[in-house]
GULUM-794040 format. One line per 10 residues: number of its first residue (from 0); their letters; for each residue x, y, z of N, C-alpha, C. Coordinates in steps of 0.2 Angstrom, whole numbers, plus 5000, padded with zeros to 4 digits. Layout:
<sites>
NUM = A = X:Y:Z:X:Y:Z:X:Y:Z | ...
</sites>
This chain:
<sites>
0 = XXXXXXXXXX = 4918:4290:5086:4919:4295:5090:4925:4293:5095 | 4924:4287:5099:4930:4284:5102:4936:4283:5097 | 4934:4281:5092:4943:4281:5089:4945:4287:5087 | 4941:4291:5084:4944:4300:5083:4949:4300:5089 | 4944:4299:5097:4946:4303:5103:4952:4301:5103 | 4953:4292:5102:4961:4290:5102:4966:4294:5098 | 4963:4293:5090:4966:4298:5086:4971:4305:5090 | 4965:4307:5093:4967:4313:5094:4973:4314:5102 | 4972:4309:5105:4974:4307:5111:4982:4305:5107 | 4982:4302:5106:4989:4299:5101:4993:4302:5098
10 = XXXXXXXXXX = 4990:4310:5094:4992:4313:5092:4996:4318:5095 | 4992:4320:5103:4996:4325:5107:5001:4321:5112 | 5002:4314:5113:5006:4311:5112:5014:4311:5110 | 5013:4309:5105:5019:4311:5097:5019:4316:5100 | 5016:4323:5099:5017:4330:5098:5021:4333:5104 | 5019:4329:5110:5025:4329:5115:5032:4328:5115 | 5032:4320:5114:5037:4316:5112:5040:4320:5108 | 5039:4322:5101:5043:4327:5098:5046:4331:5100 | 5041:4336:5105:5043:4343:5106:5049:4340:5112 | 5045:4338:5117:5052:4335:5122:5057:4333:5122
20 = XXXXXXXXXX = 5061:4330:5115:5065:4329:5111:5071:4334:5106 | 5064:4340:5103:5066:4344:5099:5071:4349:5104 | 5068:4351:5110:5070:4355:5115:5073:4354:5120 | 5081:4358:5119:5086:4354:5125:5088:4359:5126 | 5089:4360:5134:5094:4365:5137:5102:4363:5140 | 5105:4367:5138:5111:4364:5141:5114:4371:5143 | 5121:4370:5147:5121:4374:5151:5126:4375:5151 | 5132:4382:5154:5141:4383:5152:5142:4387:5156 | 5149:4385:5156:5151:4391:5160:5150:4401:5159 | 5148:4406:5164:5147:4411:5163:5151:4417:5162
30 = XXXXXXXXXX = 5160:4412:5162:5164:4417:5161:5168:4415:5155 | 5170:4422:5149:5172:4420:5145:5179:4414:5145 | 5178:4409:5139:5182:4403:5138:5184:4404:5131 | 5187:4409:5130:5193:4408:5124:5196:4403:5122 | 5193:4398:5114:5190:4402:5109:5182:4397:5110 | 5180:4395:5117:5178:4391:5115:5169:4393:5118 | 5168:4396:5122:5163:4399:5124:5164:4405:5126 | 5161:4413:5123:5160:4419:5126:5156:4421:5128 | 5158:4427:5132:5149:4429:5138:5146:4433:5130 | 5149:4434:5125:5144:4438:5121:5140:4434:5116
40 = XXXXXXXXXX = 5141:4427:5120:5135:4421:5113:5139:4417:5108 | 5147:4422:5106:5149:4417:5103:5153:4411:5106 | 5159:4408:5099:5163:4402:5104:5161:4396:5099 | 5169:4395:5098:5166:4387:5094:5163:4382:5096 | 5162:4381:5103:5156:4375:5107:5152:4375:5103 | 5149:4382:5102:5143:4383:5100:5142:4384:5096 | 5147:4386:5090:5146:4385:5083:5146:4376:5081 | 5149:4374:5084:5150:4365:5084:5142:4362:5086 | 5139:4364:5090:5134:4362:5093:5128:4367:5088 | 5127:4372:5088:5122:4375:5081:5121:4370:5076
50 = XXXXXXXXXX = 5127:4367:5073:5130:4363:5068:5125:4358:5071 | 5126:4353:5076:5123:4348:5076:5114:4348:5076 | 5114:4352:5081:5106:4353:5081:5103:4354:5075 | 5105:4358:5071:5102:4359:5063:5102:4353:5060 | 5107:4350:5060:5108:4344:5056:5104:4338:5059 | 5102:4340:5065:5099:4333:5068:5089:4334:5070 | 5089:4343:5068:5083:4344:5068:5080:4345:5075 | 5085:4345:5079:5084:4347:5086:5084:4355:5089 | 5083:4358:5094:5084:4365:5097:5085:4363:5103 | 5092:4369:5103:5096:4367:5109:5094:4376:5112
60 = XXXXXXXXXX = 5096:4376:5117:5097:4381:5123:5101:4383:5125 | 5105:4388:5127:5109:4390:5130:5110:4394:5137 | 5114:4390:5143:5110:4394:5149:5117:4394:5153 | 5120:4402:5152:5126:4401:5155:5127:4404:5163 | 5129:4399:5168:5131:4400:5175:5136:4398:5175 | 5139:4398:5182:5146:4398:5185:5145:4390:5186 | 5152:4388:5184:5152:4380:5182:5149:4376:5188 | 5150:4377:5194:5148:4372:5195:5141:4370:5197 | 5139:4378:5198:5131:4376:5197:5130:4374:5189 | 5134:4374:5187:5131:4369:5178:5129:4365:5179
70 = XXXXXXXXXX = 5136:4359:5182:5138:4354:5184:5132:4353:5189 | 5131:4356:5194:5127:4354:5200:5119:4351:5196 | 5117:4355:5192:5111:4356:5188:5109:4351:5184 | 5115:4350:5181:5113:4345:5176:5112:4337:5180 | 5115:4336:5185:5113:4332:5191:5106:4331:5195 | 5107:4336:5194:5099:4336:5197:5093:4338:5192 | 5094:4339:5187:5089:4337:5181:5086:4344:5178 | 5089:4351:5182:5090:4357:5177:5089:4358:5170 | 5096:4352:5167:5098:4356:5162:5098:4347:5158 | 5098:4348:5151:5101:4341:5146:5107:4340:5147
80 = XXXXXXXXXX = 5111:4345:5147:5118:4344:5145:5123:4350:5149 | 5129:4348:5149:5134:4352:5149:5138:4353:5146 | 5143:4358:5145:5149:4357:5141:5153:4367:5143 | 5157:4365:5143:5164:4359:5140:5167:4355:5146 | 5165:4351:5147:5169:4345:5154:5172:4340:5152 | 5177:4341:5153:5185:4336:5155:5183:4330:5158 | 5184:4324:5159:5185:4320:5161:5184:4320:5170 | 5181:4316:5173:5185:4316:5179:5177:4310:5183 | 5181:4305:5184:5178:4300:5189:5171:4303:5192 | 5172:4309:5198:5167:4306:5203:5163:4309:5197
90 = XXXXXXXXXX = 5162:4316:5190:5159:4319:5187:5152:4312:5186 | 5152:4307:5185:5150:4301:5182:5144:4303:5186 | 5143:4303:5192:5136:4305:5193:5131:4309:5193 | 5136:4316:5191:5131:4321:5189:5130:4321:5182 | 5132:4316:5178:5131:4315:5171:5133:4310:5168 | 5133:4310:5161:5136:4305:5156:5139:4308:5151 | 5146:4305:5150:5151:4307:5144:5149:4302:5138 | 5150:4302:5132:5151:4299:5128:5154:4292:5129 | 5155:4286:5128:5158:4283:5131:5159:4277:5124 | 5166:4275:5122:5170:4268:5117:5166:4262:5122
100 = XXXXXXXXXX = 5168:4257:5117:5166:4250:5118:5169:4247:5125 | 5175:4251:5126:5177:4247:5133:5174:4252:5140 | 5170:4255:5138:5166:4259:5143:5171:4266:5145 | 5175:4268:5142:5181:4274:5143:5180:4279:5140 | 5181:4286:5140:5179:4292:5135:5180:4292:5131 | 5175:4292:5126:5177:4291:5117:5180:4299:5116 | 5185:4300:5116:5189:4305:5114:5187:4308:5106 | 5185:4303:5103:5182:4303:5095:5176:4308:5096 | 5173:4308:5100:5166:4312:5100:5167:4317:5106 | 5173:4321:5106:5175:4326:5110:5171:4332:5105
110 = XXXXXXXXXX = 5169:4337:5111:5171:4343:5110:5176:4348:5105 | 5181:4346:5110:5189:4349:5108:5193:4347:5114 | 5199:4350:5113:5206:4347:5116:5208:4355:5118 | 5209:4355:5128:5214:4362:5125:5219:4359:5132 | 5225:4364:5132:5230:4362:5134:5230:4369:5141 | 5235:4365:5148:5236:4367:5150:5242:4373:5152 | 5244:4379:5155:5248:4380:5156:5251:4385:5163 | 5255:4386:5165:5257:4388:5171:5260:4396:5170 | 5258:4400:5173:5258:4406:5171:5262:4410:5179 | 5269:4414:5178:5270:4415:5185:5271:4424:5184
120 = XXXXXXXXXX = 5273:4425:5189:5276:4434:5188:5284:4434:5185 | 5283:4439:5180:5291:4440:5176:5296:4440:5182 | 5299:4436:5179:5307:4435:5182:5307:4432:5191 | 5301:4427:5190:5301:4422:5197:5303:4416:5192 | 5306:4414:5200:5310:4407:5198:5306:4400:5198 | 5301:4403:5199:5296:4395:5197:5295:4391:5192 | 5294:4385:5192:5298:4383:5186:5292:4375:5188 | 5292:4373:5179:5290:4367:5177:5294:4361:5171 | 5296:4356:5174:5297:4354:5169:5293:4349:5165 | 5288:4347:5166:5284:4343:5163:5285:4336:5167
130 = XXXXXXXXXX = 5288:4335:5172:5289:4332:5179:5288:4333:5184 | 5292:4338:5187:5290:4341:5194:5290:4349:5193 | 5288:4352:5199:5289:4360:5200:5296:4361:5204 | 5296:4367:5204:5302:4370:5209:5302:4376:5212 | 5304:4379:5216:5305:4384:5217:5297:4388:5219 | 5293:4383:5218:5286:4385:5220:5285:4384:5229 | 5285:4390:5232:5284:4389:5239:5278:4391:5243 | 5273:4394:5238:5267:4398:5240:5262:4393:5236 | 5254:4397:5235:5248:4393:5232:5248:4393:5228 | 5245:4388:5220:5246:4389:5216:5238:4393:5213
140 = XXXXXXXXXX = 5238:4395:5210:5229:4399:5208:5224:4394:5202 | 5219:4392:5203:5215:4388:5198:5207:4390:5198 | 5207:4389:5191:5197:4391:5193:5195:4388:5198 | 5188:4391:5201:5185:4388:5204:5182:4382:5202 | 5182:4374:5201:5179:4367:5197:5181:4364:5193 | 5188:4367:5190:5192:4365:5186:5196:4359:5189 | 5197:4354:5184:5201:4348:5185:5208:4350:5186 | 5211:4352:5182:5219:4354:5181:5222:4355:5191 | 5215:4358:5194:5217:4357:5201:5218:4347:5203 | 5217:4344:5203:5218:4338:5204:5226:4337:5201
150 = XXXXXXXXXX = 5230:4340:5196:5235:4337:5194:5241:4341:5200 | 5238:4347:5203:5244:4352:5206:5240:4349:5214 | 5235:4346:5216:5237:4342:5220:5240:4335:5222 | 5240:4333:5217:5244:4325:5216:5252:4329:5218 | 5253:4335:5216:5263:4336:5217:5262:4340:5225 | 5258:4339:5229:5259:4340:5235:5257:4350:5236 | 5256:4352:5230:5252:4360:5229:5250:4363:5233 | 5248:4367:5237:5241:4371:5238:5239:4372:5235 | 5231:4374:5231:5228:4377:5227:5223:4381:5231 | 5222:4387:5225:5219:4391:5230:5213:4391:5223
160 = XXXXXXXXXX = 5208:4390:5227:5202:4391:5222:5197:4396:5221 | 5199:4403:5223:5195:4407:5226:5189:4409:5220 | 5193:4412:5215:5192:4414:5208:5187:4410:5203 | 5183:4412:5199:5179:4409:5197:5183:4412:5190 | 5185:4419:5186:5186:4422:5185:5194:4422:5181 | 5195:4423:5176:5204:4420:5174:5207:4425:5174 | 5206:4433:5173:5206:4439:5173:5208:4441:5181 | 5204:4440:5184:5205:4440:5193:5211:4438:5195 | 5212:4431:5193:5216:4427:5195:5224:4430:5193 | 5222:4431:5186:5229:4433:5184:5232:4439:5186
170 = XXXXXXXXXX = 5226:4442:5188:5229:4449:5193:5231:4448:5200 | 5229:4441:5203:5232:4440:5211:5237:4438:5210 | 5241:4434:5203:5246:4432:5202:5250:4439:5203 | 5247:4445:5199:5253:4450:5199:5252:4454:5205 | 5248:4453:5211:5250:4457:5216:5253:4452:5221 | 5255:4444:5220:5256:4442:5224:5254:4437:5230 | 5247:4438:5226:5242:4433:5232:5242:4425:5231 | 5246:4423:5224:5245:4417:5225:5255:4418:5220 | 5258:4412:5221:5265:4411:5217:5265:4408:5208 | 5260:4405:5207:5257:4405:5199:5249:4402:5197
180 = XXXXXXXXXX = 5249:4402:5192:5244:4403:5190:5244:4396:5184 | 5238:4391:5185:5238:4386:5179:5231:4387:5176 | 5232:4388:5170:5227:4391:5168:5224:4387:5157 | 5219:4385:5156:5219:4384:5151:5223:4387:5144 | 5226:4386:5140:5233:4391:5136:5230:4396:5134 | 5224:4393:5130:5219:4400:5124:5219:4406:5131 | 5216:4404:5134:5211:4406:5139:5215:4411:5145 | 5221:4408:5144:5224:4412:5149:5228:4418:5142 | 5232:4416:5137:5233:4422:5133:5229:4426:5132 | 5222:4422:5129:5217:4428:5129:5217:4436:5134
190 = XXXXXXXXXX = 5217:4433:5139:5217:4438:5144:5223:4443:5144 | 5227:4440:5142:5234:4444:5144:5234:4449:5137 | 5233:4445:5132:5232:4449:5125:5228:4456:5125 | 5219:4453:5130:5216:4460:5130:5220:4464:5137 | 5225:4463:5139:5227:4466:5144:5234:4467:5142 | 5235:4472:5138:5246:4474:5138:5248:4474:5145 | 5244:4478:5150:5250:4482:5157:5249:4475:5159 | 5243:4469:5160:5244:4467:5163:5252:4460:5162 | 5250:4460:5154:5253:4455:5152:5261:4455:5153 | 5263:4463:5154:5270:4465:5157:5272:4462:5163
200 = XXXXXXXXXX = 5268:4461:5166:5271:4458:5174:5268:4451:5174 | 5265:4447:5169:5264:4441:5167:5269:4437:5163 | 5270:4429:5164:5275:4426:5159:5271:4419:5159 | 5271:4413:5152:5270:4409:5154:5276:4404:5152 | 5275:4399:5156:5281:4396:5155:5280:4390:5149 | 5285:4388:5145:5285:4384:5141:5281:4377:5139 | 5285:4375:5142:5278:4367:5147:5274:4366:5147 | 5270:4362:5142:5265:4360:5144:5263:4359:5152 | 5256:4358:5155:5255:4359:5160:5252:4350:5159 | 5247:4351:5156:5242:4347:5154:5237:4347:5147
210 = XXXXXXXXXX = 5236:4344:5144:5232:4345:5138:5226:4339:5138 | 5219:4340:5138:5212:4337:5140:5210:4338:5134 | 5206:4331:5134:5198:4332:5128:5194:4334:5132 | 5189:4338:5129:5185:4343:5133:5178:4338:5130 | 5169:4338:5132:5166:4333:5131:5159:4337:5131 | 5153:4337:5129:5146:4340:5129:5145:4332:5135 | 5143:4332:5140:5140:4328:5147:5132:4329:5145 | 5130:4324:5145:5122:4322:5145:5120:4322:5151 | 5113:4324:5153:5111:4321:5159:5110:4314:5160 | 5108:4313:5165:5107:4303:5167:5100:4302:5166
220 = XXXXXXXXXX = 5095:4306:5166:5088:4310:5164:5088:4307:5156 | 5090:4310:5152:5091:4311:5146:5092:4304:5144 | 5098:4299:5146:5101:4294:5144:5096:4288:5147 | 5094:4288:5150:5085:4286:5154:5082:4283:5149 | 5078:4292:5148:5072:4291:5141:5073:4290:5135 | 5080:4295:5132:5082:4292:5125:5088:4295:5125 | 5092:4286:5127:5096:4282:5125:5099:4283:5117 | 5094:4284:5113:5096:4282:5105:5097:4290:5105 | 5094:4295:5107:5095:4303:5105:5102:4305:5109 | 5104:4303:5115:5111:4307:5117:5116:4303:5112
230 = XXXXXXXXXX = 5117:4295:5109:5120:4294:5105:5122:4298:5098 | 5115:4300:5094:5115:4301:5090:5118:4309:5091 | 5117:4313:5097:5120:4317:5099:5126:4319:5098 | 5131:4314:5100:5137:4312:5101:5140:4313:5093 | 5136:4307:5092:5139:4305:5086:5139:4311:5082 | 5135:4314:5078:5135:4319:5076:5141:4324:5078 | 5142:4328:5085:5148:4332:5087:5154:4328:5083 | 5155:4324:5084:5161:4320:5079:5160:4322:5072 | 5157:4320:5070:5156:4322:5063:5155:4328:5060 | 5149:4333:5065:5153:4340:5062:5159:4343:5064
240 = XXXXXXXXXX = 5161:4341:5068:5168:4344:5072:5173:4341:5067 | 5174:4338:5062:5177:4335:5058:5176:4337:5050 | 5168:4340:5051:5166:4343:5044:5169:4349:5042 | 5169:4349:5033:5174:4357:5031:5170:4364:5032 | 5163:4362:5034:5161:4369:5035:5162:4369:5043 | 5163:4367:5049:5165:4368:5055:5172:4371:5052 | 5177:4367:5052:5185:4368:5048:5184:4378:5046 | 5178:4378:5045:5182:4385:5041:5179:4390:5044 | 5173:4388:5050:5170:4392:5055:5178:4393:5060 | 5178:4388:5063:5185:4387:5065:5192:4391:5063
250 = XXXXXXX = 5193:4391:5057:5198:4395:5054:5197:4404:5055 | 5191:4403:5053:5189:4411:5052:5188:4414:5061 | 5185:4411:5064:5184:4411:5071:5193:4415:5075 | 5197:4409:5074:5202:4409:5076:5208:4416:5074 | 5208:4416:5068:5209:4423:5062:5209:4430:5067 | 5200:4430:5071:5198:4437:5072:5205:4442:5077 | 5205:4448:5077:5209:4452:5081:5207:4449:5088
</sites>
């Protein structure tokens, strides 16, 4: 009778362990992120991340809010995970990146890479060359939680953070309320593509801005418990983000009007 009870005891146990294991929430941004997460469920993050969960026999979650309460959340033990987050020091306490043998972000187990760009009103003279600014004597416009603010502070910028929103932003551009706009590439075309009148009074300039590996952030919770499960995590986004069947979700994704 006692050892059944263990039996039985032991068994809901494991069946915890499992389930606690099997089921992760992770959390994103609420606004669409051309091609990489939309507000309508799709977005290759998540066709990348579908990919691993099936492969690894886990279920994942999807819980989309305004970045920084993502970020906020997964710190304080809300959520498993975040994505798509860039790089950046202080982030280290509200989670864990991926990390190579010298303790630095394994860029090998990214996400994705996207690139930054500066977007002003047709025929302003503001200008980048991949060195300094010019002609810039007003705010510049940045998501609200976005890194890319960090680099237009380092050149002595104002940034204006108001906007959570890329669409918003790119309209303050065109009435005026800010002198440009630094916006992810996809992400800021996207918008201008669903928008022709806006796109008329929009230009982006050539220049790279910046270009980031983007990262799925584990919580510090997760990395705690199991160590061996956010690797294996990891590991995995590498290797489907490099498989021929992502390759062609990807392709096909990228294709759409």
């Amino acid at each position: 009778m006692f050892r059944t009870l263990q039996c039985c005891v032991l068994g809901l146990l494991l069946g915890a362990s499992v389930a606690a294991e099997s089921a992760l929430r992770f959390c994103h941004e609420d606004q669409n992120s051309y091609p990489w997460v939309m507000s309508d469920g799709s977005g290759l993050n998540k066709e990348l991340l579908d990919l691993v969960q099936q492969q690894l026999g886990l279920q994942f979650t999807y819980v989309a809010v305004p970045w920084k309460r993502c970020l906020a959340g997964l710190q304080h033990g809300l959520y498993d995970g975040a994505f798509a987050a860039s790089f950046k020091p202080e982030r280290q306490r509200m989670g864990r990146y991926p990390l190579d043998a010298e303790g630095r972000p394994d860029t090998l187990r990214r996400l994705h890479s996207s690139r930054y760009t500066l977007y002003r009103r047709a025929g302003s003279a503001v200008s980048w060359d991949g060195r300094r600014f010019s002609h810039l004597n007003g705010r510049v416009g940045s998501l609200s939680g976005f890194s890319i603010r960090d680099l237009l502070l380092a050149h002595g910028l104002e940034v204006d953070e108001s906007s959570r929103d890329p669409l918003a932003l790119l309209q303050m551009l065109e009435h005026g309320r800010i002198e440009a706009a630094a916006l992810q590439t996809q992400r800021g075309d996207f918008v201008l593509q669903a928008n022709p009148q806006l796109a008329q009074s929009i230009e982006k300039l050539p220049q790279l801005l910046e270009e980031k590996p983007y990262y799925l952030m584990l919580s510090n919770a997760l990395l705690a418990h199991e160590p061996d499960l956010a690797e294996r995590i990891w590991a995995e986004v590498q290797r489907q983000r490099e498989s021929a069947v992502y390759q062609e979700r990807r392709d096909a994704y990228l294709a759409k009007p």
